[in-house]
N, C-alpha and C positions, 0 to 999 in steps of 0.2 A: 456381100461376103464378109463386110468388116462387123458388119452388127452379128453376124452369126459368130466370129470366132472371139466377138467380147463378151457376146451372150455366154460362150463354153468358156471361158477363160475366169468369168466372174461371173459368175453365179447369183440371183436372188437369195434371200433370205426363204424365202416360200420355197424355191426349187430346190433349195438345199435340204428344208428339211421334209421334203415329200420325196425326195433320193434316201435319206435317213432310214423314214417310216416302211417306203416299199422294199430296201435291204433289210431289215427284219422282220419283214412278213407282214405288216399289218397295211392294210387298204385305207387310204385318208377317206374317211365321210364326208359326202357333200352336201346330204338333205340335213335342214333343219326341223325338228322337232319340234311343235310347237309344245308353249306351257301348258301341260295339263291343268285343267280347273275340276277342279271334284264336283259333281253334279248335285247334291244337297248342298253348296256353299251356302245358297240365298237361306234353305230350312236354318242352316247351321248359325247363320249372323240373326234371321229374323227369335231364335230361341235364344241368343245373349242377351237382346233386348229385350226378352219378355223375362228373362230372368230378374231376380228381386237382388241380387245378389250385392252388397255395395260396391265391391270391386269390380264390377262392369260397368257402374253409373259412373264410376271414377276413372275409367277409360274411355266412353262414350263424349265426355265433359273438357270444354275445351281447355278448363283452367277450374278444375272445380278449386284447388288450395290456396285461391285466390293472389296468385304469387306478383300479379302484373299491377299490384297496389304496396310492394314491398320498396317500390325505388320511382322516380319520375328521372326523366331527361339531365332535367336541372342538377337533381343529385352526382347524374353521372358525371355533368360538369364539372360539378364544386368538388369531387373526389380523382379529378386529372386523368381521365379513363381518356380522353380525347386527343394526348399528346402520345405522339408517335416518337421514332428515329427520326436519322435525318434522310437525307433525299437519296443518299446515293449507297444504303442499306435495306432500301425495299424487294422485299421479295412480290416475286412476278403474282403469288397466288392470292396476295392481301388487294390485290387493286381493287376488287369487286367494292371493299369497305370504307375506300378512303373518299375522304370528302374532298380535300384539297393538300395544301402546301402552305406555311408560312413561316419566314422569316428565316429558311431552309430548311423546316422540319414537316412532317406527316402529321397531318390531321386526320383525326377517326370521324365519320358519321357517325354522330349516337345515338340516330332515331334506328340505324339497322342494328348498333352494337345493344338497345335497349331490346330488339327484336329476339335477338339469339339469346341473349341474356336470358329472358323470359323462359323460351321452349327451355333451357337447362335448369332453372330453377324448377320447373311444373317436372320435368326428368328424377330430377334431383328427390321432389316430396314424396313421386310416385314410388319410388326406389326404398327413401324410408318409411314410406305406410306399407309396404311388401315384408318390411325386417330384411332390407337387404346392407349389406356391409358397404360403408363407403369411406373410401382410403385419401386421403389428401395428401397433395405432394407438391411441396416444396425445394426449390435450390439455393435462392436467396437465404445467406445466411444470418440478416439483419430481423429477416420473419421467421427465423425457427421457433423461437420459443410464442410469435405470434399461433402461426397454423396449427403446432400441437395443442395450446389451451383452447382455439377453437373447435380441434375435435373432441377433447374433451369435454366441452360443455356440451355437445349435442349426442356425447356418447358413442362418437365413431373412433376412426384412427389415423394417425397423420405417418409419413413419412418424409421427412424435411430432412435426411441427411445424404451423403453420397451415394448411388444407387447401387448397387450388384447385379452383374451384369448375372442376367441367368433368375432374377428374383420371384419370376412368375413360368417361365419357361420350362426353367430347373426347380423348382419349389423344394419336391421331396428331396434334393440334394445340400439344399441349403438351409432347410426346416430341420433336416434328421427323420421326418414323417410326413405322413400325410397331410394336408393344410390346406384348408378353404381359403379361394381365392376371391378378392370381395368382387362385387355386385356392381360398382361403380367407382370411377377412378376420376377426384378432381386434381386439375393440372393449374397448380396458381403461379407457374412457370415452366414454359415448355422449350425450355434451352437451358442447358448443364453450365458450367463455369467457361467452359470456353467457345459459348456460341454454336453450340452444335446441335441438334436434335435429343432431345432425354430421351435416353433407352428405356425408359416406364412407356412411354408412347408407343414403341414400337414392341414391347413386348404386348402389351395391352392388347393389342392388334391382331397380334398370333393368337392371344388366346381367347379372341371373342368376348372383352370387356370393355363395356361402353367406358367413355372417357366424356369428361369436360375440359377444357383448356380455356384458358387467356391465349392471345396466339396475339403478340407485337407484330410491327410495320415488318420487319427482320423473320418473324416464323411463319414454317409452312402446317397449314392447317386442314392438310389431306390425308392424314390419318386419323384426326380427332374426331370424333362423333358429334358433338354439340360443342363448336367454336365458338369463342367470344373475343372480337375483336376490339383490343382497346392494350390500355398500358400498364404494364406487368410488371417496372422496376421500382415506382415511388412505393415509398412506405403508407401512404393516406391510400391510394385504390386496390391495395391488398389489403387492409382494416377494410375496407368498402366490401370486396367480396363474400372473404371471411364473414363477414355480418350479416350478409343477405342469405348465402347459404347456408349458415346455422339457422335462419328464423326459415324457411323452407324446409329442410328437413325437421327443423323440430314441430313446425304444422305437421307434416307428414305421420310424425309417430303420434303426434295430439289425436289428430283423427282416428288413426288405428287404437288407442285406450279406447275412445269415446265409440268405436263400433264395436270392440269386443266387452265392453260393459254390457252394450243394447244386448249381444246375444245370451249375456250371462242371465239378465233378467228374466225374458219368458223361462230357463232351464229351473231359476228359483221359485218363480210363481207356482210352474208343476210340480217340483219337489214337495215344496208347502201345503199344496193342495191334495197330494198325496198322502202326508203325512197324518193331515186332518184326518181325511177317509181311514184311516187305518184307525186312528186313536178313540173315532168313534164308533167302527168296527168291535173294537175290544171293549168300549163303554155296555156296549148293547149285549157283547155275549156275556160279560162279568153280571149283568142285570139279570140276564136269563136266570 
């Protein structure tokens, strides 16, 4: 009798809201549906592959930009990517990445932090050989004028100053108009001034734009797309970054001139060859 009248007294989270749904009319579903798979998937993947196409051979490829010869291990050492917080500022979701502890502070792995590193940079090329927009974003105010000259040399765009909130959300409110929202979002610090989560991340999120992040012993790195686990406050492993990511995305648009060269050539050969035919067309009727 006493389980019955705690059961009515307090109520599940489930029973509560299956009382909810049946007072407004709707019936809880209980079958699950499976995934539909479209029955040509296999025609559909075995015809990408037979496509000539370059930007299939550059998806199919596990590293075609060859991004995994831009940094070794060692580098990531001698640029302090390995020092962490101290012990009693770890968040619960970085543990996967730590190696250990010493002398009270957080050590990174940087054979997994080289791992992640990598998939973001080949992210990163694939993004600029697309022509896609990518935004950099900074909080540290010691690297603003670093993160903007680095998008500038590679032709992107940095923002490195205080965030507004609504900046991707609210666009056309805070644009005045309409405004493309870039393609890719690097995070060379994913906590605000006062240790909280940056509202770029979480907009980012809403609006379905991949992200990169550094993500310290201190951040949570469950909203970020392509994490990188290492240290976010020295000024030498933000020059580190910055460095690697520019020569990535600038392979990336290298490649993309050098493919749209190739296709310009066969268009001039038949132009020329065309031209000829004509020229000797009108030799042969002016003869007549």
């Amino acid at each position: 009798m006493s389980k019955l009248l705690t059961n009515f007294f307090n109520p599940t989270k489930s029973q509560i809201r299956t009382k909810i749904i049946k007072h407004r009319g709707f019936i809880p579903r209980t079958d699950k549906v499976p995934l539909q798979v479209p029955e040509n998937l296999k025609q559909v993947q075995a015809e990408l592959k037979a496509a000539k196409l370059p930007e299939n051979e550059y998806l199919m490829h596990a590293d075609f930009f060859n991004v995994h010869n831009l940094f070794t291990v060692t580098d990531l050492f001698n640029a302090r990517i390995h020092y962490g917080h101290r012990e009693g500022t770890l968040d619960d979701r970085m543990k996967p990445y730590i190696f250990g502890k010493r002398m009270g502070h957080i050590i990174f792995d940087l054979d997994k932090t080289a791992l992640y590193l990598r998939k973001a940079l080949n992210f990163a090329a694939h993004t600029a050989y697309r022509d896609g927009l990518i935004l950099f974003v900074g909080r540290n105010p010691q690297c603003t004028n670093l993160i903007e000259n680095t998008a500038k040399e590679c032709e992107e765009f940095a923002h490195a100053r205080m965030w507004r909130k609504g900046l991707f959300t609210n666009s056309v409110m805070q644009f005045r108009e309409v405004t493309r929202l870039p393609d890719l979002c690097i995070f060379l610090n994913t906590l605000n001034d006062v240790l909280l989560p940056h509202d770029g991340i979480k907009e980012s999120a809403k609006m379905m734009i991949p992200t990169i992040g550094v993500v310290d012993s201190n951040c949570n790195p469950s909203l970020i797309t392509y994490p990188i686990p290492g240290n976010d406050d020295s000024q030498v492993s933000i020059e580190f970054y910055c460095n690697i990511f520019k020569q990535a995305i600038l392979r990336g648009k290298q490649k993309a001139k050098e493919d749209a060269e190739k296709r310009k050539k066969p268009a001039n050969i038949a132009s020329s060859q065309t031209a000829e035919e004509n020229v000797e067309k009108i030799a042969v009727k002016s003869s007549q």
